[in-house]
mmJSON file of the N, C-alpha and C atoms, coordinates in Angstrom:
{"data_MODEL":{"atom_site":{
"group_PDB":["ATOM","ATOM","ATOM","ATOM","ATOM","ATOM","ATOM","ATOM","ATOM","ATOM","ATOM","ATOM","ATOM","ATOM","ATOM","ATOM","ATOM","ATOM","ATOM","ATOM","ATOM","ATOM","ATOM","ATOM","ATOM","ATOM","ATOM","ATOM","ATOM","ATOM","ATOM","ATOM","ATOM","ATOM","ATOM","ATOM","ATOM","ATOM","ATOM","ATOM","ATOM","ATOM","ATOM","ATOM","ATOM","ATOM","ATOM","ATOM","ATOM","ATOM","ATOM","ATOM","ATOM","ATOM","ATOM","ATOM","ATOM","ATOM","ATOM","ATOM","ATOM","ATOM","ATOM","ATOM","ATOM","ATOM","ATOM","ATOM","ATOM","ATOM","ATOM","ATOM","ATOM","ATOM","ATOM","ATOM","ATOM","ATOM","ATOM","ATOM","ATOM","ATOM","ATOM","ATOM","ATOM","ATOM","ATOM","ATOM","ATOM","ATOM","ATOM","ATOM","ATOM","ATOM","ATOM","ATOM","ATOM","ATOM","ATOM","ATOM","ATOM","ATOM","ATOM","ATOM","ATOM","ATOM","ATOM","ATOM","ATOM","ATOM","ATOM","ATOM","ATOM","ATOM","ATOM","ATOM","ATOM","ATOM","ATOM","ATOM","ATOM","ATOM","ATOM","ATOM","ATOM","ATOM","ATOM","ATOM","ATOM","ATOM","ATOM","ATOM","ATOM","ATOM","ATOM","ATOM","ATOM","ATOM","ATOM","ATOM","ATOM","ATOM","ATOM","ATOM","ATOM","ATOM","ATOM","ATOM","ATOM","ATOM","ATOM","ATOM","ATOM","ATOM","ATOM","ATOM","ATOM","ATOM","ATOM","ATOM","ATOM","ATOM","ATOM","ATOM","ATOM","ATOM","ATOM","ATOM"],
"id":[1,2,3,4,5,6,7,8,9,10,11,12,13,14,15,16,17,18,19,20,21,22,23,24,25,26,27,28,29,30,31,32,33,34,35,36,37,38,39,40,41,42,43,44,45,46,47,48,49,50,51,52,53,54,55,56,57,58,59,60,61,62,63,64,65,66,67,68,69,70,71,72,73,74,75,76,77,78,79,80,81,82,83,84,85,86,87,88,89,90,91,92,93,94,95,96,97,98,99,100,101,102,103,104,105,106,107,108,109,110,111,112,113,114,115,116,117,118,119,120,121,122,123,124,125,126,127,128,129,130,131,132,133,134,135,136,137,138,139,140,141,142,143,144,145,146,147,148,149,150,151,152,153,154,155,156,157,158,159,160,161,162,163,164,165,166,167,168],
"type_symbol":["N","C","C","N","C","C","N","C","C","N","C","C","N","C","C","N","C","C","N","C","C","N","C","C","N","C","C","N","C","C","N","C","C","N","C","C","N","C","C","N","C","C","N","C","C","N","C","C","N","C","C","N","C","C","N","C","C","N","C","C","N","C","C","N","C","C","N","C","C","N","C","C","N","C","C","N","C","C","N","C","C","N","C","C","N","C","C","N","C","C","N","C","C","N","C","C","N","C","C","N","C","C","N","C","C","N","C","C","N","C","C","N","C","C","N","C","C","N","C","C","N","C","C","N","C","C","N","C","C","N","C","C","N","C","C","N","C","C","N","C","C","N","C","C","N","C","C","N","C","C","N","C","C","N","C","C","N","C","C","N","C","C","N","C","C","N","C","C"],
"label_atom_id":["N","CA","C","N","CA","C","N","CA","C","N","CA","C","N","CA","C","N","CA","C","N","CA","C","N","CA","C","N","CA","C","N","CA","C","N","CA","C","N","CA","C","N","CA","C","N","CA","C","N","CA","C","N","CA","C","N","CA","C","N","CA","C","N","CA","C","N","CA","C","N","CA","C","N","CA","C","N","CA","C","N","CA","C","N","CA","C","N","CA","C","N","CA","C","N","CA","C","N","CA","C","N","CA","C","N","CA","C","N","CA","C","N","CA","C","N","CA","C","N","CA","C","N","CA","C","N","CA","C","N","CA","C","N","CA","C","N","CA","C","N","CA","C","N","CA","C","N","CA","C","N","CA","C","N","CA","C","N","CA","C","N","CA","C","N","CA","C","N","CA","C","N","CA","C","N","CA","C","N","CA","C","N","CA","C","N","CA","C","N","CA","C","N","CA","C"],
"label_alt_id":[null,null,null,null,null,null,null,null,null,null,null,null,null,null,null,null,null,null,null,null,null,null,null,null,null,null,null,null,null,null,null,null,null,null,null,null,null,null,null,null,null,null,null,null,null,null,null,null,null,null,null,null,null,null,null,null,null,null,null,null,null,null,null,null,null,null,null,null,null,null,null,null,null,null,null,null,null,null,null,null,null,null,null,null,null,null,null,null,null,null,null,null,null,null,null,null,null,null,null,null,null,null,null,null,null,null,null,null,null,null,null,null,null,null,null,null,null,null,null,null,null,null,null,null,null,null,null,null,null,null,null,null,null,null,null,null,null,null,null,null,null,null,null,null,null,null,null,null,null,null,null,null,null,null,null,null,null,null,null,null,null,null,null,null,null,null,null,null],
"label_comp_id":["UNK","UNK","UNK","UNK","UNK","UNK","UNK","UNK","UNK","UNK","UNK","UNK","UNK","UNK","UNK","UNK","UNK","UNK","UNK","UNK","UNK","UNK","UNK","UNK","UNK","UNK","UNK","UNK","UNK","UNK","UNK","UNK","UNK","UNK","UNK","UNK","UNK","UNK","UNK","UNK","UNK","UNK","UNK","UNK","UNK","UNK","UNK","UNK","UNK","UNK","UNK","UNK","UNK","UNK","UNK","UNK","UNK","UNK","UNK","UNK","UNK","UNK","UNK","UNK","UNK","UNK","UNK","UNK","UNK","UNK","UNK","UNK","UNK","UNK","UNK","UNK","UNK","UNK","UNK","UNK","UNK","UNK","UNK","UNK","UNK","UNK","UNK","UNK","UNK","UNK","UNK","UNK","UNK","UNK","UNK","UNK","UNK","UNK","UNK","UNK","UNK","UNK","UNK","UNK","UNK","UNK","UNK","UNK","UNK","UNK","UNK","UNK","UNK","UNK","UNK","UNK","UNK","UNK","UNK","UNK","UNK","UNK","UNK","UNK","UNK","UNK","UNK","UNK","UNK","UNK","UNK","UNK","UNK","UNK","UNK","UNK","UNK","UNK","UNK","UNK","UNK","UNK","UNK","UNK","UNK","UNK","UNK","UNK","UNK","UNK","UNK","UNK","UNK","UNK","UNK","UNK","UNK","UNK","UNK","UNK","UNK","UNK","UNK","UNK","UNK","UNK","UNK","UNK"],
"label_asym_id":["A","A","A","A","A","A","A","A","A","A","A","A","A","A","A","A","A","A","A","A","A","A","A","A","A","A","A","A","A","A","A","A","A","A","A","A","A","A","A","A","A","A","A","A","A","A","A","A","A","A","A","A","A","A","A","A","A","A","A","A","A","A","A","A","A","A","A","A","A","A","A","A","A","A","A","A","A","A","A","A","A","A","A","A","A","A","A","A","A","A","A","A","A","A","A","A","A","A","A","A","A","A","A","A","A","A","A","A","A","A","A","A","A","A","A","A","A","A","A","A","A","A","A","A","A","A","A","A","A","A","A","A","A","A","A","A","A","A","A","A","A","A","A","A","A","A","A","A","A","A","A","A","A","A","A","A","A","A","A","A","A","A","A","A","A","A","A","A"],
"label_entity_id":["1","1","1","1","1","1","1","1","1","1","1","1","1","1","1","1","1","1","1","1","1","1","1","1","1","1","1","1","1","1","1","1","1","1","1","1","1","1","1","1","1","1","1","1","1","1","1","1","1","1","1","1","1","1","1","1","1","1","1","1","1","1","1","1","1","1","1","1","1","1","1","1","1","1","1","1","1","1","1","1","1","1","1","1","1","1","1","1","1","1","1","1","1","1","1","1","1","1","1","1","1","1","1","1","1","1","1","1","1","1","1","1","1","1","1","1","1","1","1","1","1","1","1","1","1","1","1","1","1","1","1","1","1","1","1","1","1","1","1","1","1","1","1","1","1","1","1","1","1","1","1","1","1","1","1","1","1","1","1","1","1","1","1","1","1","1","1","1"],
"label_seq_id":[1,1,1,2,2,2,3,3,3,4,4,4,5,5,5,6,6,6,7,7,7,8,8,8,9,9,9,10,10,10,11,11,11,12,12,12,13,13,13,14,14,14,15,15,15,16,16,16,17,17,17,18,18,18,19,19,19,20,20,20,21,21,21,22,22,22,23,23,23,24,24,24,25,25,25,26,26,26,27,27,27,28,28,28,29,29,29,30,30,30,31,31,31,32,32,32,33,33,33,34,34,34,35,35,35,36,36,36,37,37,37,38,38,38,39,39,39,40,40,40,41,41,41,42,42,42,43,43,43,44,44,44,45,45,45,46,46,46,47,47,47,48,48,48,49,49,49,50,50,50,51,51,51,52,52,52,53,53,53,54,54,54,55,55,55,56,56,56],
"pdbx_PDB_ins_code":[null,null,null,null,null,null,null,null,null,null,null,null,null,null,null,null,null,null,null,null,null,null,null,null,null,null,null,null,null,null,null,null,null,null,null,null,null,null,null,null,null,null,null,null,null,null,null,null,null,null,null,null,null,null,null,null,null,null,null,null,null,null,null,null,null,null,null,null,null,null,null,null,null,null,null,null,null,null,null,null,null,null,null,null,null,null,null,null,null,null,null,null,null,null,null,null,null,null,null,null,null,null,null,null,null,null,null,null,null,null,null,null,null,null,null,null,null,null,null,null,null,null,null,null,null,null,null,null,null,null,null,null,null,null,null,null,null,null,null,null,null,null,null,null,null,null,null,null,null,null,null,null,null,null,null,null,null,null,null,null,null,null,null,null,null,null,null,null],
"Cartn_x":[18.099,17.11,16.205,14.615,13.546,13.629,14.161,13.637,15.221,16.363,17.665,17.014,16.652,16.606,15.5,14.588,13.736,13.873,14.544,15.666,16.451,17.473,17.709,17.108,16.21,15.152,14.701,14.785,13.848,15.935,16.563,17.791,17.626,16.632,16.649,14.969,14.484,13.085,13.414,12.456,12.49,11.225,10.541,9.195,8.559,8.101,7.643,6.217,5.489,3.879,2.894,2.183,1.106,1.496,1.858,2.111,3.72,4.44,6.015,5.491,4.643,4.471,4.027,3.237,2.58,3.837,4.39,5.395,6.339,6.922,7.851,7.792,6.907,6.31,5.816,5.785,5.136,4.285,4.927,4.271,5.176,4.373,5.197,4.504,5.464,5.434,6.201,5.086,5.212,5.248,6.306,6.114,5.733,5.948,5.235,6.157,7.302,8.528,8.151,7.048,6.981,8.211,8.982,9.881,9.215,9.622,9.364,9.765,9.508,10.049,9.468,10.031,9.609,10.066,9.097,8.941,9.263,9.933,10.034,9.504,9.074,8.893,9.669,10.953,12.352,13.374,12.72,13.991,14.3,14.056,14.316,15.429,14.974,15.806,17.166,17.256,18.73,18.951,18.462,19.691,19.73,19.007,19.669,20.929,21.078,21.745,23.094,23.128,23.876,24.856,23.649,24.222,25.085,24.453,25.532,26.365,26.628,27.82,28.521,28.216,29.139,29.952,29.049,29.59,30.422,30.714,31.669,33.091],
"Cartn_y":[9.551,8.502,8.709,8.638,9.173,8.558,6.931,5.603,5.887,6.214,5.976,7.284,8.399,9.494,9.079,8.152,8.008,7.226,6.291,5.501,5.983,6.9,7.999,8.398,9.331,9.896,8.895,7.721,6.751,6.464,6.817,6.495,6.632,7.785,8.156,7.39,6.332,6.011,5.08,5.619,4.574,3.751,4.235,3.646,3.144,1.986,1.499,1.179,2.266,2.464,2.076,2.073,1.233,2.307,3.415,4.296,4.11,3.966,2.969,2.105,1.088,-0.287,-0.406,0.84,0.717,1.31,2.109,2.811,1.841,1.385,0.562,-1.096,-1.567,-3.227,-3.212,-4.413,-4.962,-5.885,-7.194,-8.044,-8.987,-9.767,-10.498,-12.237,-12.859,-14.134,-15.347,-16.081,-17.17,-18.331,-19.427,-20.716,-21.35,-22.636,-23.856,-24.425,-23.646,-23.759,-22.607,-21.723,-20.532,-19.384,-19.632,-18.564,-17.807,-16.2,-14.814,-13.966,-13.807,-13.05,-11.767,-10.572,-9.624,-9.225,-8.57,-7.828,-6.535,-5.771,-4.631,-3.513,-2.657,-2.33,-1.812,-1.445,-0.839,-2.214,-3.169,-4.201,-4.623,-4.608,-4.895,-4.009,-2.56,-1.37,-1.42,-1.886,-1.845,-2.809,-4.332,-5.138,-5.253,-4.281,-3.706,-2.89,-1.884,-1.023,-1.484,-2.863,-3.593,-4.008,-4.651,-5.873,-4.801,-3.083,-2.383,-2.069,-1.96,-1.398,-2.184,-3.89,-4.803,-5.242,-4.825,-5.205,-4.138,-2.651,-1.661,-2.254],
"Cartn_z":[-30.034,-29.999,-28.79,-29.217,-28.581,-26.765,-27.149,-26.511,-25.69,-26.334,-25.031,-23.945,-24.383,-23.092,-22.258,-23.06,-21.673,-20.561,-21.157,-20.454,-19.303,-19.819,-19.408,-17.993,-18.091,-17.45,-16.171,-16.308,-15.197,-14.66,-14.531,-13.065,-12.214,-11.932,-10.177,-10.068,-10.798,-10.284,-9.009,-8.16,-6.415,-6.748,-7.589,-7.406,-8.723,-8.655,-9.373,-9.164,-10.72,-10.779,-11.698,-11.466,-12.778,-14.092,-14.135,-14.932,-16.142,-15.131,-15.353,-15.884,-15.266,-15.939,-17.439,-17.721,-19.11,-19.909,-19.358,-19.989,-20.78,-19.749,-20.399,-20.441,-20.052,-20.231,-21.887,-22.253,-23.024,-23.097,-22.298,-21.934,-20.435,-19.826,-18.658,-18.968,-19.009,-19.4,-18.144,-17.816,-17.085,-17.604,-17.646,-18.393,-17.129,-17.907,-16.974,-15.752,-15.708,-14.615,-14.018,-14.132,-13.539,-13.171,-14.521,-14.947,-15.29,-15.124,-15.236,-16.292,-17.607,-18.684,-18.988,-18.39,-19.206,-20.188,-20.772,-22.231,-22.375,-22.638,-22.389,-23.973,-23.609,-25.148,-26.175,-25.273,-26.446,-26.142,-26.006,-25.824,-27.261,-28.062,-29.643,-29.849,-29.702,-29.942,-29.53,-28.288,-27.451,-28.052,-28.406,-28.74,-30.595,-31.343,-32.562,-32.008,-31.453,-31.083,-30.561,-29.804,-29.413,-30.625,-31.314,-33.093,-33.441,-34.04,-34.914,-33.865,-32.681,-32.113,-31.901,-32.312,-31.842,-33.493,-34.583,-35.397,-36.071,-35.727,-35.704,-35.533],
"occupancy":[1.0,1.0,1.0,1.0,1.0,1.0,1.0,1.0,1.0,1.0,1.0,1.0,1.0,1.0,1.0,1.0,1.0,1.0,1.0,1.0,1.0,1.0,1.0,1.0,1.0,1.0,1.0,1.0,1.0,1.0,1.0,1.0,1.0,1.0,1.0,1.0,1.0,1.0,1.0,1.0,1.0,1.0,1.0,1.0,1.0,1.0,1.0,1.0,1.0,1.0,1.0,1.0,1.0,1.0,1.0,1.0,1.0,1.0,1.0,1.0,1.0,1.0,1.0,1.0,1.0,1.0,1.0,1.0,1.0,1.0,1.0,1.0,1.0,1.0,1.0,1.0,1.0,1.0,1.0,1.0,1.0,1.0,1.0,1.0,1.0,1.0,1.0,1.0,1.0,1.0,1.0,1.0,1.0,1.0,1.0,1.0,1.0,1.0,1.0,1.0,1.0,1.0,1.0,1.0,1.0,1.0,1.0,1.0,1.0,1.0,1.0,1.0,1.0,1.0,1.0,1.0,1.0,1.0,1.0,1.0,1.0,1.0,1.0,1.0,1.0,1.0,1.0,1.0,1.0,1.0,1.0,1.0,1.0,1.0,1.0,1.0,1.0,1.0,1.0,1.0,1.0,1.0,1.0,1.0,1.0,1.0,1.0,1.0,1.0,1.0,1.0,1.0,1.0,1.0,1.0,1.0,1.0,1.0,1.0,1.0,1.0,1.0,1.0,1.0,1.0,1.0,1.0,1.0],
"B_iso_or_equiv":[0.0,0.0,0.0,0.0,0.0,0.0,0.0,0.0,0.0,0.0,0.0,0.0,0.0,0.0,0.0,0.0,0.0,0.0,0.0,0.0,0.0,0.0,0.0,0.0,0.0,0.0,0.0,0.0,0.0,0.0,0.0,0.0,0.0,0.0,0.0,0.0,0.0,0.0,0.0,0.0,0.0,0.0,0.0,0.0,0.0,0.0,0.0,0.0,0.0,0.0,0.0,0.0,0.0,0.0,0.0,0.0,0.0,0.0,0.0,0.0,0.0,0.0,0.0,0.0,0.0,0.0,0.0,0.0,0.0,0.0,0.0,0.0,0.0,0.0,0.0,0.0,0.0,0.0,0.0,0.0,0.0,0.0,0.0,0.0,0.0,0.0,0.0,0.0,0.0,0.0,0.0,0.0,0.0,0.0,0.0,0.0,0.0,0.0,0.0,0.0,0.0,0.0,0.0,0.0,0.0,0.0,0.0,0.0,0.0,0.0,0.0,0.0,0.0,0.0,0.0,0.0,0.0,0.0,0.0,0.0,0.0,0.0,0.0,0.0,0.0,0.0,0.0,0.0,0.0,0.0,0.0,0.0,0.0,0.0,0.0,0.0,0.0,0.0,0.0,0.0,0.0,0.0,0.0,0.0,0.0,0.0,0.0,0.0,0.0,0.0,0.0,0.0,0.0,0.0,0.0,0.0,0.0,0.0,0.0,0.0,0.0,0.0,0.0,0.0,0.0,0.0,0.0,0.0],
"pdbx_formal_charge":[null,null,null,null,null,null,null,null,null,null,null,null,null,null,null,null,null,null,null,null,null,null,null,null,null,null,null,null,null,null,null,null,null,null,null,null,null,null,null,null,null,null,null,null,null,null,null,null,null,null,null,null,null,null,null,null,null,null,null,null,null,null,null,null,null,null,null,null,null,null,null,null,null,null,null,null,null,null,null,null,null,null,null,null,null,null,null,null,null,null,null,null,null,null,null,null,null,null,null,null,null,null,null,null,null,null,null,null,null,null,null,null,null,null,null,null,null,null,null,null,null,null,null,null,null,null,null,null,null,null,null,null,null,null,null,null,null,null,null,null,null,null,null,null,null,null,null,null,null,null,null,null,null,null,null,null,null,null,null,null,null,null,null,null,null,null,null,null],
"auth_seq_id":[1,1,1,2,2,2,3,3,3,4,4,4,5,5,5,6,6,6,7,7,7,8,8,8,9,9,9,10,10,10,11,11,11,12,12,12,13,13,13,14,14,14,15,15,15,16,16,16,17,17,17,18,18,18,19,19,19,20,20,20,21,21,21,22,22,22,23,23,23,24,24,24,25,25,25,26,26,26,27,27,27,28,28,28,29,29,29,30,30,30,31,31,31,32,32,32,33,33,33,34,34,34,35,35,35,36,36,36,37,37,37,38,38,38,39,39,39,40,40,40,41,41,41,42,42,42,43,43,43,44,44,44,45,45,45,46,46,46,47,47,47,48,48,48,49,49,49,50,50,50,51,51,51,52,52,52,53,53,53,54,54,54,55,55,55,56,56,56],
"auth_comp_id":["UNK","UNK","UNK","UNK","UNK","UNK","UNK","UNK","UNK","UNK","UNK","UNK","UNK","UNK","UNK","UNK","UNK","UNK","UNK","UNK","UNK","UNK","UNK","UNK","UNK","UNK","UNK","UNK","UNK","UNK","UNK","UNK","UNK","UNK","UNK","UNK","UNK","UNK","UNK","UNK","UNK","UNK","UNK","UNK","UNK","UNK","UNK","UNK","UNK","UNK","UNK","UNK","UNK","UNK","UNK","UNK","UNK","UNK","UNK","UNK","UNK","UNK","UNK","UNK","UNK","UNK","UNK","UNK","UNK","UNK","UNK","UNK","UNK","UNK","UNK","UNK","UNK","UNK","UNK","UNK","UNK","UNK","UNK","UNK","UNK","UNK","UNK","UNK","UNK","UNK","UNK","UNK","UNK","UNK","UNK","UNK","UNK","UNK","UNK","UNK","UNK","UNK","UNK","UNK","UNK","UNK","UNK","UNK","UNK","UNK","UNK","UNK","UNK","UNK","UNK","UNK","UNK","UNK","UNK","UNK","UNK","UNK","UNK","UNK","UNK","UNK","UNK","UNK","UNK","UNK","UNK","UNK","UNK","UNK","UNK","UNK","UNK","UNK","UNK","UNK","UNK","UNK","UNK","UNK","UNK","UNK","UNK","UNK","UNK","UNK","UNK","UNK","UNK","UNK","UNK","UNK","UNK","UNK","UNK","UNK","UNK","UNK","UNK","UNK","UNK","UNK","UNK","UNK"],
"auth_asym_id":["A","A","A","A","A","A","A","A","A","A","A","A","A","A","A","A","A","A","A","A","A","A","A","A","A","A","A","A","A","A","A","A","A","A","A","A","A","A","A","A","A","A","A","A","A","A","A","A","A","A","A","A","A","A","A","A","A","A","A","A","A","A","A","A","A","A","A","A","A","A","A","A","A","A","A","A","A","A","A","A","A","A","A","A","A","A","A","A","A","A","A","A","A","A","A","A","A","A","A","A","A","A","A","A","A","A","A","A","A","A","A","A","A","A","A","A","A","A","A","A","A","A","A","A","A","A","A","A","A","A","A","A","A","A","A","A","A","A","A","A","A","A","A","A","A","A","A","A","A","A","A","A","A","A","A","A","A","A","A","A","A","A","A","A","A","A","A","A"],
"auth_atom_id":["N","CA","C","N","CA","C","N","CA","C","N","CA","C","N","CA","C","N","CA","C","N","CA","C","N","CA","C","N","CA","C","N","CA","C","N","CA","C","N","CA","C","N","CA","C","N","CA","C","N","CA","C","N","CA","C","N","CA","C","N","CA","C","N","CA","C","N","CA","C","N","CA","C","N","CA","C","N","CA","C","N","CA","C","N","CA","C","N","CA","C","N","CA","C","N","CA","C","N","CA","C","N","CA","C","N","CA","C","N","CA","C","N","CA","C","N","CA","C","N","CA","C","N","CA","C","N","CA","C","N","CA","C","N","CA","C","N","CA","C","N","CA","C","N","CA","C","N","CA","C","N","CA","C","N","CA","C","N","CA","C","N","CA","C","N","CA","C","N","CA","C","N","CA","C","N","CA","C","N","CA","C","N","CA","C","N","CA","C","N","CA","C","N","CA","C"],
"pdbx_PDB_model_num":[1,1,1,1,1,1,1,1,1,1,1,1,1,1,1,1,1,1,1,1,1,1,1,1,1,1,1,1,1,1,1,1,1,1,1,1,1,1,1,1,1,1,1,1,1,1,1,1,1,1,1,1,1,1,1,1,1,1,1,1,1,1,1,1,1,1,1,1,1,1,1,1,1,1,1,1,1,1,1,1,1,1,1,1,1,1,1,1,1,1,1,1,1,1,1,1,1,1,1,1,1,1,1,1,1,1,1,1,1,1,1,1,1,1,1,1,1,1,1,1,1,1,1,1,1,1,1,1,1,1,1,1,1,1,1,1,1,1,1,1,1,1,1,1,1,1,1,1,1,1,1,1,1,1,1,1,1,1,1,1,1,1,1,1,1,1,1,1]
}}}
């Protein structure tokens, strides 16, 4: 899977860049409590990946 190695790949990141950010953001969400939600763009993926390995 394309999305686990890139994953993968970012362990040793120290730095976080506008480049990272597009990479793996989707969106960042502030409510009206000015809670912080990010979006990630393979976050769907991992928690499919989660559902079938939990339902094994």
């Amino acid at each position: 899977m394309e999305w686990i190695e890139k994953i993968k790949s970012l362990k040793n990141t120290e730095k976080l860049d506008k480049k990272l950010i597009n990479e793996l953001i989707e969106d960042i969400v502030i409510d009206n409590n000015s809670n912080i939600k990010i979006i990630f763009k393979c976050e769907y993926k991992y928690f499919e990946s989660l559902d079938f390995i939990n339902k094994e």
